[in-house]
C-alpha angles and dihedrals in degrees: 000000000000102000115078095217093079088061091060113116122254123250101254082042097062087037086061100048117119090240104052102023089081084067098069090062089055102032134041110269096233094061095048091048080051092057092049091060104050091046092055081045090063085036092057094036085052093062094272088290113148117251118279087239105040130261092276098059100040090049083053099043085050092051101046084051098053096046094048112099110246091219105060139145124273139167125270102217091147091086094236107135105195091030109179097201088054102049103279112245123012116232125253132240090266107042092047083050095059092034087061098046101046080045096055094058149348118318140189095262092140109009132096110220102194092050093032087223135103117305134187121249086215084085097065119091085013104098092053086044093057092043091045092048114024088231123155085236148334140215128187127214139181096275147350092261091043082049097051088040083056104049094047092046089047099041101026110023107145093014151066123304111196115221135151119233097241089068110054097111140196111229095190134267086076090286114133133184100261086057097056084046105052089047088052086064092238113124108235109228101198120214147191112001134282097276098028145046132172135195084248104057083063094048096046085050096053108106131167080268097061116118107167142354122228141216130188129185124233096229094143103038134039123212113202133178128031098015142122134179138185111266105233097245090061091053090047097050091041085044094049080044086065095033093247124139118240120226117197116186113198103182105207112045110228113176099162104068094233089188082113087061092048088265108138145156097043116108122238119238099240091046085060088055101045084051083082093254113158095207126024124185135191147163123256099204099064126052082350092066100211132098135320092279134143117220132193124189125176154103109346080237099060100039089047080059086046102044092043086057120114088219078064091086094044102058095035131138133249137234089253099048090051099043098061089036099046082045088039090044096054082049082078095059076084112043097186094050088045089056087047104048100020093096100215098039082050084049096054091037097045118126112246089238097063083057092050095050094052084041086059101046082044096052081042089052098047097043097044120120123345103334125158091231134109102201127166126183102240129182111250152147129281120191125220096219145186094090091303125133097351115216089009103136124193116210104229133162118253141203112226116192121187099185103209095222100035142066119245091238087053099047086041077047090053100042088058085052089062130107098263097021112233110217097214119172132203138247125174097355093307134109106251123204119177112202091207091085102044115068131236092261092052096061103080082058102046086049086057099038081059090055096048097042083051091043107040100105101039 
């Protein structure tokens, strides 16, 4: 018997070992016997050599892998606010609180208390909509593209649908507006030119085959330089001259004006409906701060159509998502308190003090004691992210760390490795961590996942 692999245990050998039979008591057996025999599959593939670590601890290690959730919580040190990849914008209080409690039991998703009959779910979240905005009416769906689908299959299926050609934008994910569009049935009629759009390209465009004209705001891209486009007011009185709905579609949802704060260029929500739209759409998980939602408000006549479409169902909410908006959206009866516990609005609006003082603790908690690391508190630059307010920059106050045995890419490596994970980034060579984007209690766990990441391989 020359090849190694031969030698290797057998499964209900290995199943039986001192040192990997206590995890069938605390895990189910079929993961575990899962985890053997991955870890006999590296150990074939390896030549038949035994672990490094032994058989115990690489069973262990596969387990523990496998019975981690693979969504779990980490910590934002990269100073993106509305960071796509992280999970956009963290939940308030509030909102966690309903969330949890519609979560734990049965709720009144469809069912009408005072009539003790069926009810819709379309009528949660839509009476603080209404107050908030002054709009005829408001429906929520799943997300901002399932909102805009929605609308154009609702308001232009079978028919034209006006845009001009600046504005057919990608969301990301490689999903871009003439896709939603084609998909709504609608057939997209471009106009203008990438850097430019005049009235009259839409009114040249307008057929007996028109059904609606679009417009879709820039949040994730600037254009500078020789351009024009068409105000939003203009499009919605040249599209009600022709009898077509307008469709206005904002992106990010800001419903609190942030100009005070430096944050300019996005328009409000209720700026989007005093421009005359019939239908505006938006997304709840972005300058809204709640959760991914899509929201259309908008004319009783076009969210009937809305709400009367089969895609309707499709794209619906559910008892979750309303819960935390509908708790996030009465947060706004009170601007100020919404500015205070809505965590990304706190985030943007946040004096640059309060940054400096986490930064510090931060800087005192990293430097403290014998620690291979070199780490300074530096003025910056945070961003505020997910396609809002592009090339708006925050100053902020940062933590660089140059570890004096590591690469940056390693320790970054190692930082992500941590429980929770930290989600650094890295500028001139050095590991960057804002403080604007980790709250105060996550301070004390980001200082020891520094520590760990310095200190993992003695």
């Amino acid at each position: 018997m020359t090849d190694p692999r031969r030698r290797l245990p057998a499964v209900e050998a290995l199943l039986e070992a001192p040192g990997i039979a206590p995890l069938l008591a605390v895990h189910p057996r079929g993961l575990v016997v899962r985890a053997v025999r991955e870890t006999l599959d590296a150990a074939r593939a390896n030549g038949g050599a035994e672990p490094a670590e032994g058989w115990d601890a690489a069973v262990r290690a596969a387990v523990a892998r496998r019975a981690a959730a693979s969504l779990a919580p980490l910590i934002n040190a990269t100073g993106v606010v509305l960071h796509t990849n992280l999970g956009r914008a963290p939940l308030a209080a509030a909102a966690i609180a309903a969330l949890t409690r519609v979560a734990a039991g049965y709720s009144a998703l469809e069912y009408d208390l005072g009539r003790g009959a069926r009810g819709s779910r379309h009528a949660h979240c839509r009476d603080v909509l209404v107050e908030l905005s002054g709009a005829p009416d408001a429906l929520v769906v799943n997300n901002a593209a399932g909102a805009v689908l929605l609308a154009l299959s609702a308001l232009a299926r079978g028919g034209d649908a006006i845009v001009s050609r600046g504005e057919l934008v990608e969301i990301g994910g490689s999903f871009r507006i003439p896709d939603i569009m084609a998909r709504s049935g609608a057939q997209l009629v471009e106009v203008g030119t990438t850097n430019r759009t005049h009235a009259k390209d839409y009114e040249t465009a307008v057929t007996t085959a028109s059904r609606l004209v679009l417009k879709v705001h820039r949040s994730n891209f600037q254009v500078s330089g020789f351009t024009a486009d068409v105000p939003a007011a203009e499009l919605a009185a040249l599209a009600h001259a022709r009898n077509l709905p307008f469709l206005y579609d904002v992106g990010s949802g800001l419903l609190l004006d942030l100009a005070p704060w430096g944050l300019k260029g996005e328009p409000t929500v209720l700026e989007a409906l005093a421009s005359g739209a019939d239908l505006v759409t938006f997304s709840g998980d972005k300058l809204l701060g709640g959760p991914q939602a899509g929201i259309l408000l908008g004319s009783a006549a076009a969210i009937a159509a809305c709400r009367a479409d089969p895609i309707a169902r499709a794209v619906r909410a559910d008892k979750l998502t309303l819960a935390a908006l509908e708790a996030t959206l009465a947060l706004y009866r009170d601007p100020e308190k919404a500015r205070r516990e809505i965590p990304v609005l706190s985030m943007l609006t946040e004096d640059l003090e309060g940054v400096k003082r986490r930064g510090e603790a931060l800087l005192q908690g990293v430097t403290g004691g014998e620690r291979r690391v070199e780490a300074e508190l530096v003025q910056g630059e945070s961003e505020v992210g997910g396609g809002s307010f592009p090339g708006a920059k925050l100053p902020t106050w940062l933590v660089t760390i140059t570890p004096r045995h590591l690469t940056p890419d390693t320790y970054v490596a190692r930082l992500r490795s941590a429980e929770p994970p930290v989600i650094a980034r890295i500028a001139d060579d050095r590991v960057v961590l804002d403080p604007r984007t980790i709250f105060p209690d996550q301070i004390n766990a980001t200082v020891r996942a520094i520590a760990a990441a310095l200190t993992a391989d003695g």
